[in-house]
N, C-alpha and C positions, 0 to 999 in steps of 0.2 A: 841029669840033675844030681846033685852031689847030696850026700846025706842031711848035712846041715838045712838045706833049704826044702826039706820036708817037714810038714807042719804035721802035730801030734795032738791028741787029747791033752799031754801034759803040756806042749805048748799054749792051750787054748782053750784050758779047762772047764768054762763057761759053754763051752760048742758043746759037750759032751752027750748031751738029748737032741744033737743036732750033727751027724756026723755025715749028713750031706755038704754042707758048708764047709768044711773042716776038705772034703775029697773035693769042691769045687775050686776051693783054694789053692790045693796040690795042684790039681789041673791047670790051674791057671798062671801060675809058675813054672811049672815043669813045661808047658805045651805050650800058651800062647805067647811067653816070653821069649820062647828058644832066640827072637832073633837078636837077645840084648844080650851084653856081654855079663858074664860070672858074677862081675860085681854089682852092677846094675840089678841083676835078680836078689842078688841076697839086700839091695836095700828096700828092694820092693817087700819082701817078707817082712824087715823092719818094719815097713811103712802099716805093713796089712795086719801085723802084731800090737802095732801101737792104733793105729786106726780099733781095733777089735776093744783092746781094753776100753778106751775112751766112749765108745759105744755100749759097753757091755750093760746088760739089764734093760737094754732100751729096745723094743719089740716095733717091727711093721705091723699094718692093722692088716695083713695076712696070716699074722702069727709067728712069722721068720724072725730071725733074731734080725737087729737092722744090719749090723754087718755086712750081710749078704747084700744089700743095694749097691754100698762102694765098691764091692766086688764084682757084680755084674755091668756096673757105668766100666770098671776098667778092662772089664773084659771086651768088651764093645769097643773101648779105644783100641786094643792088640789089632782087630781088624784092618787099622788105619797105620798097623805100626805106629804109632805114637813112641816117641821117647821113653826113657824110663821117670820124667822128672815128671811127665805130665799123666804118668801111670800113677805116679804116688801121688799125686794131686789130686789123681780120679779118686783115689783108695783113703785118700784125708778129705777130702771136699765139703764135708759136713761138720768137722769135728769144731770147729771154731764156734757153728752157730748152736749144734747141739751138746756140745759138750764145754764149753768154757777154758776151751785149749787158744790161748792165745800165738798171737804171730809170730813173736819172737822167740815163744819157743819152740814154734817148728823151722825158723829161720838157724836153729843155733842145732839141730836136728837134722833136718834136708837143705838147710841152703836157702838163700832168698828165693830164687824162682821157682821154687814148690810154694812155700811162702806165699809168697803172691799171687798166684796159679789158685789158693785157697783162700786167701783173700777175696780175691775178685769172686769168686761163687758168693762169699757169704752173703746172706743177707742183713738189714740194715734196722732189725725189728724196734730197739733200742729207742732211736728215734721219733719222737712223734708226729702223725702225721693227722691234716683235715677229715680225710677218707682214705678207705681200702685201693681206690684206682691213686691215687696221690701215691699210696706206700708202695705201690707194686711195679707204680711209674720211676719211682726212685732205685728202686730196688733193679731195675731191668737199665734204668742209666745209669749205675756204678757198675753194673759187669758191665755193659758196651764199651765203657771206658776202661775199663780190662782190658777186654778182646781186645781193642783197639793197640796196647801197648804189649799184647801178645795174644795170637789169635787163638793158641790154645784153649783158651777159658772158656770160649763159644763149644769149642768142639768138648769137650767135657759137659758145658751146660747142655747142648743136645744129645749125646749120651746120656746125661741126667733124666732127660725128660722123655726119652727114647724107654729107657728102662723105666719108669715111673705111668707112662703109658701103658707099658705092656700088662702093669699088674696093679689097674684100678679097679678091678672088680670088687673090693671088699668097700669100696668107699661108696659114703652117699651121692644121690643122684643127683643131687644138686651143687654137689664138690666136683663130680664127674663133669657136670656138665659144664662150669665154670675153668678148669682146669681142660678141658677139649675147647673149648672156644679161644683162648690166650693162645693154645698151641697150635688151632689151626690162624691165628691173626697176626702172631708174632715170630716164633719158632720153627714150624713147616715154613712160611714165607724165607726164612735167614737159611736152614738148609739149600733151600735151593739155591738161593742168592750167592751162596760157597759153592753152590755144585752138588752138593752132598746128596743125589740125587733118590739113591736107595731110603735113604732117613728120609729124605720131604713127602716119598711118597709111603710110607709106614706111619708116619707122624700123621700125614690127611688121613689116611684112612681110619687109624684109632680115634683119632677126636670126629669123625664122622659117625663112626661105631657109637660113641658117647650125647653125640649131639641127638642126632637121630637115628636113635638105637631098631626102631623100627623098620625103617628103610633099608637100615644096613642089612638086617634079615632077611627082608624078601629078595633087595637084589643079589647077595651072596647067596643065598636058596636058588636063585635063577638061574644065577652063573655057574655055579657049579652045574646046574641042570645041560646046561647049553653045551660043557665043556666036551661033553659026549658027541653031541650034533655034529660040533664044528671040527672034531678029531681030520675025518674023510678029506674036508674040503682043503683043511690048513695043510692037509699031508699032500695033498697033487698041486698046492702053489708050491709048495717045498720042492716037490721034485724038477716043475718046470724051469725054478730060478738056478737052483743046483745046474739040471744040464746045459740051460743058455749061458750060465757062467763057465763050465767048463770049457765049449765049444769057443767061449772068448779067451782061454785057457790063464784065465780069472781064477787065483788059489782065493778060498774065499771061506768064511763059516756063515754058512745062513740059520736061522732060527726063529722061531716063530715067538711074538711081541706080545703078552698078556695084559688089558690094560688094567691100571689098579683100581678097585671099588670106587675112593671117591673119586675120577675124575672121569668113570663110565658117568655117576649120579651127576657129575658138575655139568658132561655136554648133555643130560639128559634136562637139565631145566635151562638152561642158557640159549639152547638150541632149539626147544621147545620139541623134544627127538621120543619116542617111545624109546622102552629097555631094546626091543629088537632091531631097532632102526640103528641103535650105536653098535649094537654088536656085529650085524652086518659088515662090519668095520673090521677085515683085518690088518692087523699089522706085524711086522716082518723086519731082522735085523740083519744087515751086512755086513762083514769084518773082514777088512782085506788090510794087505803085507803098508800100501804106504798111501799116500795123497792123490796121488796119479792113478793109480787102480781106484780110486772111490769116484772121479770122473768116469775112466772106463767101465765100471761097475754101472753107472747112471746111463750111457747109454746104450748100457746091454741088457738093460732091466726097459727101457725105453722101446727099444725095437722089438721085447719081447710080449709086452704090455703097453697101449696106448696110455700118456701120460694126459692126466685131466688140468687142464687149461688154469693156470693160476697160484696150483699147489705146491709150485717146487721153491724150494729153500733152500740158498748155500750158506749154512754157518762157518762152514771152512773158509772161507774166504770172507767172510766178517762172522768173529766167533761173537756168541751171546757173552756179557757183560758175567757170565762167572766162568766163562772158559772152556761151555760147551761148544765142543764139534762136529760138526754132521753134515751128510746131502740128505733134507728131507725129500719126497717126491711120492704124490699119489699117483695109482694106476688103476685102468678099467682091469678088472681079474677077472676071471672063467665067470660067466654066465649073469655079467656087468656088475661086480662085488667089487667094491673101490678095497684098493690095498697100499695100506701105509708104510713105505719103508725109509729106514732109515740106514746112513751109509756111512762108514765109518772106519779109523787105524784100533789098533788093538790101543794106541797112545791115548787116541783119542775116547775109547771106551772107559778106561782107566778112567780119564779125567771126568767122564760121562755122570760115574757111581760116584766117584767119592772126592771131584771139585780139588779145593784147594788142600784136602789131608792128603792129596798125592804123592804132595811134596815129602810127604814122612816115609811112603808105602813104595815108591818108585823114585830114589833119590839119580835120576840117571844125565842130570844137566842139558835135560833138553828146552829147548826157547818156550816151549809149549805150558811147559809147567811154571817157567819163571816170569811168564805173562800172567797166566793164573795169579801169580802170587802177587805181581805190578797190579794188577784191577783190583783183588781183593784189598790192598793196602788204600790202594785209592777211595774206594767206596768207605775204608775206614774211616782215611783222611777225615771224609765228607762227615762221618756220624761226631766227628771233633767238633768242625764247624757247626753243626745242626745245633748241640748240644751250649755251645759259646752263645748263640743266636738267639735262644729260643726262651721265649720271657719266666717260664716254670715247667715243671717234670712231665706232667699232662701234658703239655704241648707239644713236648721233645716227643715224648710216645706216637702223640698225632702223626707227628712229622717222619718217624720212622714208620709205621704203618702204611702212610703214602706210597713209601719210597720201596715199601717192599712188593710190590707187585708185578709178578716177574713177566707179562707181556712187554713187548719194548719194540720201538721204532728205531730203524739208526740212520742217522742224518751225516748230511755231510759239512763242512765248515767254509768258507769264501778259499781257504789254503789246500780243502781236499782233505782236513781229517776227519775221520769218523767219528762222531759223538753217542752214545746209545742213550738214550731218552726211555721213561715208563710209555706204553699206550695212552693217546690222548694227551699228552705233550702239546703245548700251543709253544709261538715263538718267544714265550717271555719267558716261558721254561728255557729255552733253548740259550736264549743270552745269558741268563744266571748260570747255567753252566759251562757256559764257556769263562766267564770270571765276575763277579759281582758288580762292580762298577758297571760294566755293561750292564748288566740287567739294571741299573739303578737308574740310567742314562736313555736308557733308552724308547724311543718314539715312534719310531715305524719298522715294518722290516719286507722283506723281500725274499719271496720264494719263487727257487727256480727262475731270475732273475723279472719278476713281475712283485710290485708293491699289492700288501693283502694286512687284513687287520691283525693287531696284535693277538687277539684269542685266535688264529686259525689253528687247527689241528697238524699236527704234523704226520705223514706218510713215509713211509721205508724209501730212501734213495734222494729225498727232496735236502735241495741246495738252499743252504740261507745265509742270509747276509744282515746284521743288522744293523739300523740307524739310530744314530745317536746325538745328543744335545748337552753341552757341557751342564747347562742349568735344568735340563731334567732331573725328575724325580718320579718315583713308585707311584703310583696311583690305588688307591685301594679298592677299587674295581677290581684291581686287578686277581685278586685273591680268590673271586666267584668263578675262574676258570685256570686259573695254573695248577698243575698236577707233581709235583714234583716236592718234597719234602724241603728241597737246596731254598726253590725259588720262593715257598708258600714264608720259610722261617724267613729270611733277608727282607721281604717286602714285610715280614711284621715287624722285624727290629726295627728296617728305616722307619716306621712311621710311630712307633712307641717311642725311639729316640728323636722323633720329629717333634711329635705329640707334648711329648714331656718336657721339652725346652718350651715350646708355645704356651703349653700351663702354668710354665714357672713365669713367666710373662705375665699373663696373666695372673694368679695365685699375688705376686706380687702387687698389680692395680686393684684385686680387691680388698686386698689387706690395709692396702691406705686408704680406700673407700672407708675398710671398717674404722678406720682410728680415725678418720675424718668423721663418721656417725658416731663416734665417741667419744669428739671435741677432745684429742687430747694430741701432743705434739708426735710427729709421722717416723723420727729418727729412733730406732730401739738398737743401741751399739750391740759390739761382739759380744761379747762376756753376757751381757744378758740372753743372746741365741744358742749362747753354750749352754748355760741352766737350762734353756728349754727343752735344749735336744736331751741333754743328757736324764731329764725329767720325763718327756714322754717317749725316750728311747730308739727317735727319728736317727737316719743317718749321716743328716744334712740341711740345713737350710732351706736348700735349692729343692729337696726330695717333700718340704712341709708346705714350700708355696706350689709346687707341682699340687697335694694332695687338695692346696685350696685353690685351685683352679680349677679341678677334676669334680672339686663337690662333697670329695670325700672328709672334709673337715670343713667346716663354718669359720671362714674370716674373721667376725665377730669373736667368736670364745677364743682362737689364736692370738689375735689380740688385746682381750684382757689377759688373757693369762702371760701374756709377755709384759703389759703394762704392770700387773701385779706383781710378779719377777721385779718389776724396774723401779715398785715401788713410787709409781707415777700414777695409778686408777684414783680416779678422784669423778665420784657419782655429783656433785653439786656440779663440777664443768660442763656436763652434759644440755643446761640446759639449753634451748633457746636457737642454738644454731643447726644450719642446714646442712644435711651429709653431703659430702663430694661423690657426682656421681662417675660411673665409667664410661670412657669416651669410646664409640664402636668406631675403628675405622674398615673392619672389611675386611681388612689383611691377615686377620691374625693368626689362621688356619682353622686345626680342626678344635683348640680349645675355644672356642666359642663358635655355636650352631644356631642357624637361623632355621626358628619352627615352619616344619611344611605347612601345618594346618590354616595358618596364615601370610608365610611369605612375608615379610616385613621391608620394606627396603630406604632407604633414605628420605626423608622427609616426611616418612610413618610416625604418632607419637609409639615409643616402643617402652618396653620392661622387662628385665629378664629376671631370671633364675636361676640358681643353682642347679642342676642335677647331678645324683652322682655317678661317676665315670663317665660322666659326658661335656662335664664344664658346666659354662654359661649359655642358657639357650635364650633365645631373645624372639618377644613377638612382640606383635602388634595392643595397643591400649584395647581394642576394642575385640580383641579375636576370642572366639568364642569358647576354648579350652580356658581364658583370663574368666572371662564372664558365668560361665558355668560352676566356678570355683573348682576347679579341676585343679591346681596350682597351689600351693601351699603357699599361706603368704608371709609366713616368717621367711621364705626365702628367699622373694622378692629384693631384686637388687635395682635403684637409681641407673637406669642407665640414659645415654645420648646420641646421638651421631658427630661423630668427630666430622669438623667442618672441611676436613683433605678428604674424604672416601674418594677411591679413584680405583674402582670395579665395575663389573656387571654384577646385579642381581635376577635372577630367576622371578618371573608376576607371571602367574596361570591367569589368560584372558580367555572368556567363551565369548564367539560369535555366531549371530544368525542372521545366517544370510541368505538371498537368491540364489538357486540350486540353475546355476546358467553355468554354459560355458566360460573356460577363463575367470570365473570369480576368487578359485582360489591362487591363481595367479595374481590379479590383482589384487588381494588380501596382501600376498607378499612384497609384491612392491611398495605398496603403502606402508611398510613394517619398513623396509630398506630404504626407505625415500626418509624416515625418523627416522635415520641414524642408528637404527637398532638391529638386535638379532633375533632372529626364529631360532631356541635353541630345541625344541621338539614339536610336531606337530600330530592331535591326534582327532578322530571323524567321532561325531557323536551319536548316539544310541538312535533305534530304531523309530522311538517315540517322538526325540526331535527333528529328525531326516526323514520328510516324506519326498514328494514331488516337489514338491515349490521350495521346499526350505530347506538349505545346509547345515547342519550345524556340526562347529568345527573348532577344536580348543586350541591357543597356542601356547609354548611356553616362549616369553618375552625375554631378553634380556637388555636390562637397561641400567642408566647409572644410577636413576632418583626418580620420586613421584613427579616431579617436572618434568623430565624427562618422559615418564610414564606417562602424562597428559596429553604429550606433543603426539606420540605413538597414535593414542588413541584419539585425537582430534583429525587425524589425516584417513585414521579407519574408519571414522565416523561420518568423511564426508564421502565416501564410495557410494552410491547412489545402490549397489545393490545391498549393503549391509542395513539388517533389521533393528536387531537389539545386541547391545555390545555391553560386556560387564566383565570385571574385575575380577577373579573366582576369590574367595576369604577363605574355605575352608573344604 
C-alpha cells in the first residue's frame, strides 16, 4: 500500500474519538482491495473521504459514527471481489438519501455507473404515499429496476441488509421485528434466488433471532449442547467415507455439514419433527476434481451405505434455477442414522456460496458461470414484465413474494426443454411461462400424454403439452390456484384490461340513461370533455365512463356537471318525462353482475344498481336484499331485458323427490329432454333426506323464465318428484 492511500486523523479529523474506524478503513484498503489495481484503491479512498465528510456528525443508534456502515456493506462486497465501481457505491450508498448529495454530482465525481449503482439504493421518501406497505412497495420496485439494468445494486442491497442485521440490537423491538420479517419475505428469499447461499442462510437465521427471539435461544442453547454428543459419531462417518473413497482412489475433501438454526426450526414445524428427531440428521460434503468423479463418488458412497429409497437428486444434470450444482443422496449410516450428502466440483461449490457474484470472484470463462448469469438475467427479464403488468406497487410486491420461493419442480416442454416452475405449479403456470399468449389461449392440457384439469399440480420430470383456442381467454378462477408471480400478474392485466373496456361500454349507457333522466339532449362534444377532464383531473374520457360503469362515480352528477360546462342544465326541462332505461343483453361481461341471492334471468321484472368496483348488479323486483331495503335507492338504475339475449343463465332449483333407484337419473333426463343444462348438482341435508325422500338441488341453465317453465313442467310430471321450487335466495 503506497503512503498516499493511508488514511490519518488529519485526513479524518471527525474519526479522531473513533480511531477504530479510521484502522478499519486502512484495513480495508490495504487488505481487502489488494486485488484491484493502484488506481482503483486510491479512488476508493476518494470515495471513503467524501462518503465520510457527507456523513460526518451523523451517529448509528449503536453510537458508531455512521461511516462505519458504508465501510462494512463494502467490505462484505471484497468477499465477492466486487469491482471497484461497486465498492464506491457500497461506500456512497446512502449519501443521496442521508445527506442531500445529489446524482450529478457524484456522476461528474465517479462517473455514471457509481452514479447509478447510488441511485438505485436510494430511497424514494420524498414522495407521498396511502401507507407505509405502499412506500416500501415502491421503494423495493425502483431498486428491482436497478438490479435489473445492473445487478450490482441487489448485491450491495444485500450487503446492506446483511450488515444492518448484524447490528440490531440497539433498535426497538418492534423495528426489530418488522425489519426481520421483510428480510426473512423478501431478501433471504432473493439471496438465494442469486445463489448467494452463505447470505440466505445468515439473513434467515438473524431475522429468526429477531422474530422469535425465544426460540432462537433454546435451540442454539441445544445445539451447541449436542455439538459435543455428535463429535464421535460425525468422526467414524468421516473416516468410513474417506477410506471407501480412497479404496475407489477418489481424491476427494470430505467434511462434515452443519445445519443453520433456522432451517433445523423450519423442518422442526413443517415436519412436525422434535429438536432430536432433526438432529439425528447428519449431513456430509464431497468435493471432487470434476463431473465424472461426483457420479463415481455416488456410487462409492452407495455400495458403502444403503441408499434410502426416493432421496437422490441430480442437480448436475438439471441445475436449480440460480445455478446450484450438486448429487444430493440419502444413506442408512452406522446404527440406522440417515446421512445427507451432498456431492459436488470445487466449480460448482464456488457457485454453491456465492451464486451469481461468481462472476466477479472466479472470472475463469467457464459455461457454468455464464449460465448463472443467462438465468439470473432471465428471472430479471421476468421482474420487467411483472412490474409492466401489474395494476399498482402492492401488487408487484405480491407478485414478487410468489415468485420467490425457492422449492421448484422442473418440467419438461412437448420439444424436451426443461422449464423450472415454483412448487405447486399447476399447468396454467406452466403455459404462461412458456410465452403469454399461450397462457391467455389456453383450454385443456395434457400431462404425460393423458388430458388432466387445468389446476393439476405439477411433479419433477412430468411432460406437458398445452391446448389452445384462438378465442380463448383467462378465466378468473383461475387465479384461486396458479402459483407463480408471471402467471397470477397476466391473468390480472387480461381481465382489468378486459374489465375496463366492458365499463367504458357500459359507463357510457349509463351516462345517456343519466341525461335521458335529465330530459336534456345526449350529444356533449370535445371541447366540453376537455373542460371536464382538465377540471376533475381524469386522464381520459374512456378512463370517466370506465369509473361510471365501475360505480365509482354517479352518472348522474357527471352529467350535470358536463351539461353545466356546456351551459345546457336547464331544471324546468326535467319535467314530466320518462328516463331511458338500460337494456341487459347478457353479454356484456364482468361489468354488469347478476345478484346470486336471487338469480334473475330473462323474463324476471329486474332493477339494478350501482356498486362500487363492481359495476351494475342486477336482481330481481321482488328479491329480498330489494325488499329488505338492503340497497340504496338513490342508486337504483331503470333497467330491461334486451329482446336479443342469447346466453345461459344459472336458476338454483330444489327438489324432492322418491329416494328409489334411478330417480336421479331420471331427474336428468328430464332436464336434457328441456333443452337445458345441469351445470352443478348438490344432495341436501340430513333433515331433508331420510328414507323415502331425496332431496336434491340443481343448478339449471337456461335461456329465460319460459324456457325455465318448460324445464320444470317435464320435472313436474316425473311421477316420482314431490315438491319442486325455484330457490330466491
Amino acid at each position: 500500500m503506497t503512503t498516499s492511500s493511508v488514511l490519518t486523523v488529519e485526513d479524518v479529523p471527525a474519526l479522531q474519538d473513533a480511531p477504530e474506524v479510521i484502522e478499519e478503513a486502512n484495513r480495508f484498503l490495504s487488505e481487502h482491495t489488494a486485488y484491484l489495481k493502484p488506481e482503483d484503491r486510491q479512488m476508493l479512498r476518494a470515495a471513503f473521504l467524501f462518503a465520510e465528510n457527507a456523513h460526518r456528525g451523523q451517529m448509528r443508534r449503536s453510537g458508531e459514527p455512521y461511516i462505519s456502515h458504508p465501510l462494512a456493506v463494502a467490505t462484505i462486497l471484497t468477499q465477492w471481489k466486487l469491482d471497484a465501481q461497486a465498492l464506491a457505491g457500497a461506500l456512497l450508498h446512502d449519501v443521496m438519501e442521508d445527506s442531500g448529495v445529489t446524482k450529478l454530482e457524484l456522476t461528474e465525481k465517479y462517473g455514471k455507473p457509481v452514479a447509478e449503482l447510488v441511485d438505485g439504493m436510494s430511497k424514494i421518501d420524498k414522495l407521498e404515499f396511502q401507507s407505509k406497505e405502499e412506500a416500501q412497495a415502491e421503494n423495493f420496485r425502483k431498486m428491482l429496476l436497478a438490479m435489473a439494468r445492473d445487478l450490482r445494486v441487489m448485491l450491495i442491497k444485500l450487503a446492506d441488509r446483511l450488515h444492518n442485521m448484524r447490528t440490531m440490537d440497539s433498535m426497538r423491538a418492534d423495528k426489530q421485528k418488522r425489519i426481520a420479517r421483510e428480510t426473512m419475505e423478501i431478501y433471504a428469499p432473493i439471496a438465494n434466488r442469486i445463489g448467494l447461499n452463505a447470505v440466505y442462510q445468515e439473513l434467515d437465521d438473524l431475522a429468526f433471532k429477531y422474530l422469535h427471539p425465544r426460540r432462537h435461544h433454546v435451540l442454539s442453547k441445544a445445539l451447541k449442547a449436542a455439538r459435543g454428543n455428535r463429535r464421535e459419531v460425525v468422526q467414524k462417518i468421516l473416516d468410513s467415507i474417506n477410506a471407501k473413497l480412497v479404496a475407489h482412489n477418489i481424491e476427494a475433501q470430505v467434511s462434515g455439514r452443519e445445519k443453520n438454526l433456522f432451517s433445523i426450526y423450519r423442518k422442526m414445524v413443517e415436519k412436525h419433527l422434535s429438536f432430536s428427531e432433526v438432529l439425528d440428521i447428519y449431513a456430509f460434503r464431497v468435493i471432487v476434481k470434476d463431473n465424472a468423479h461426483c457420479y463415481l463418488t455416488l456410487g462409492a458412497l452407495h455400495s458403502l451405505f444403503k441408499p434410502i429409497p426416493g432421496k437422490f437428486k441430480d442437480y448436475i444434470a438439471i441445475a436449480k434455477s440460480n445455478g446450484y450444482q450438486s448429487l444430493h443422496t440419502t444413506l442408512f449410516g452406522p446404527y440406522g442414522t440417515p446421512i445427507e450428502v451432498q456431492i459436488r466440483t470445487q466449480d460448482m461449490h464456488r457457485i454453491a456460496d456465492a451464486g451469481v457474484a461468481s462472476h466477479w470472484m472466479y472470472k475463469s470463462g467457464d459455461e457454468g458461470f455464464s449460465d448463472v448469469q443467462q438465468k439470473t438475467h432471465q428471472w430479471l427479464q421476468s421482474l420487467l414484465e411483472l412490474q409492466a403488468e401489474s395494476g399498482d406497487v402492492v401488487e408487484f410486491l405480491e407478485h414478487i413474494k410468489v415468485d420467490l420461493f425457492p422449492d421448484q419442480v422442473y418440467v419438461f416442454t412437448p420439444k424436451g426443454k426443461i422449464l423450472s416452475l415454483p412448487n405447486g405449479a399447476t399447468c396454467v403456470d406452466f403455459a404462461y411461462a412458456v410465452h403469454t399468449d399461450i397462457g391467455n389461449r389456453c383450454i385443456a392440457a395434457k400431462v404425460n400424454h393423458e388430458l388432466v384439469p387445468l389446476r393439476t399440480k405439477l411433479k419433477n420430470g412430468d411432460h406437458i403439452e398445452v391446448v389452445m383456442a384462438a378465442h380463448a381467454r383467462p378465466n378468473p378462477s383461475w387465479l384461486a390456484f396458479v402459483t407463480t408471480g408471471k402467471a397470477r400478474s397476466q391473468i390480472r392485466h387480461f381481465l382489468k384490461t378486459m374489465r375496463f373496456d366492458e365499463s367504458v361500454h357500459l359507463g357510457e349507457r349509463l351516462l345517456n340513461q343519466a341525461f335521458s333522466a335529465l330530459h336534456q339532449p345526449l350529444h356533449v362534444n370535445d371541447d366540453i370533455w376537455e373542460k371536464y377532464l382538465r377540471e376533475s383531473g381524469e386522464k381520459s374520457r374512456d378512463a370517466v365512463l370506465a369509473d361510471v360503469g365501475l360505480g365509482q362515480k354517479l352518472g348522474v352528477v357527471v352529467a350535470k356537471r358536463l351539461l353545466q360546462l356546456a351551459g345546457t342544465w336547464s331544471d324546468e326541462a326535467r319535467q314530466g318525462k320518462k328516463p331511458m332505461s338500460v337494456s341487459i343483453r347478457g353479454t356484456e361481461g364482468m361489468a354488469i353482475q347478476f345478484a346470486r341471492c336471487c338469480n334473475p334471468i330473462p323474463g324476471d321484472p329486474i332493477l339494478g344498481f350501482v356498486k362500487k368496483d363492481q359495476g351494475l348488479v342486477v336482481h330481481t323486483h321482488d328479491c329480498p336484499q330489494v325488499s329488505k331495503g338492503r340497497i340504496d335507492a338513490d342508486k337504483l338504475i331503470d333497467v330491461d331485458w334486451d329482446p336479443e339475449v342469447a346466453r345461459l343463465f344459472d336458476v338454483p332449483v330444489k327438489i324432492l323427490a322418491e329416494n328409489e333407484r334411478g330417480t336421479l337419473a331420471a331427474l336428468a333426463a328430464a332436464v336434457a329432454d328441456a333443452e337445458a343444462n345441469i351445470a352443478a348438482v348438490s344432495m341436501g341435508d340430513a333433515v331433508e333426506s331420510h328414507e323415502r325422500y331425496l332431496s336434491v338441488q340443481f343448478t339449471l341453465q337456461v335461456h329465460n323464465r319460459i324456457h325455465l317453465a318448460k324445464v320444470l313442467k317435464r320435472l313436474r310430471a316425473l311421477p316420482s318428484v314431490y315438491r319442486l321450487q325455484r330457490v330466491r335466495s
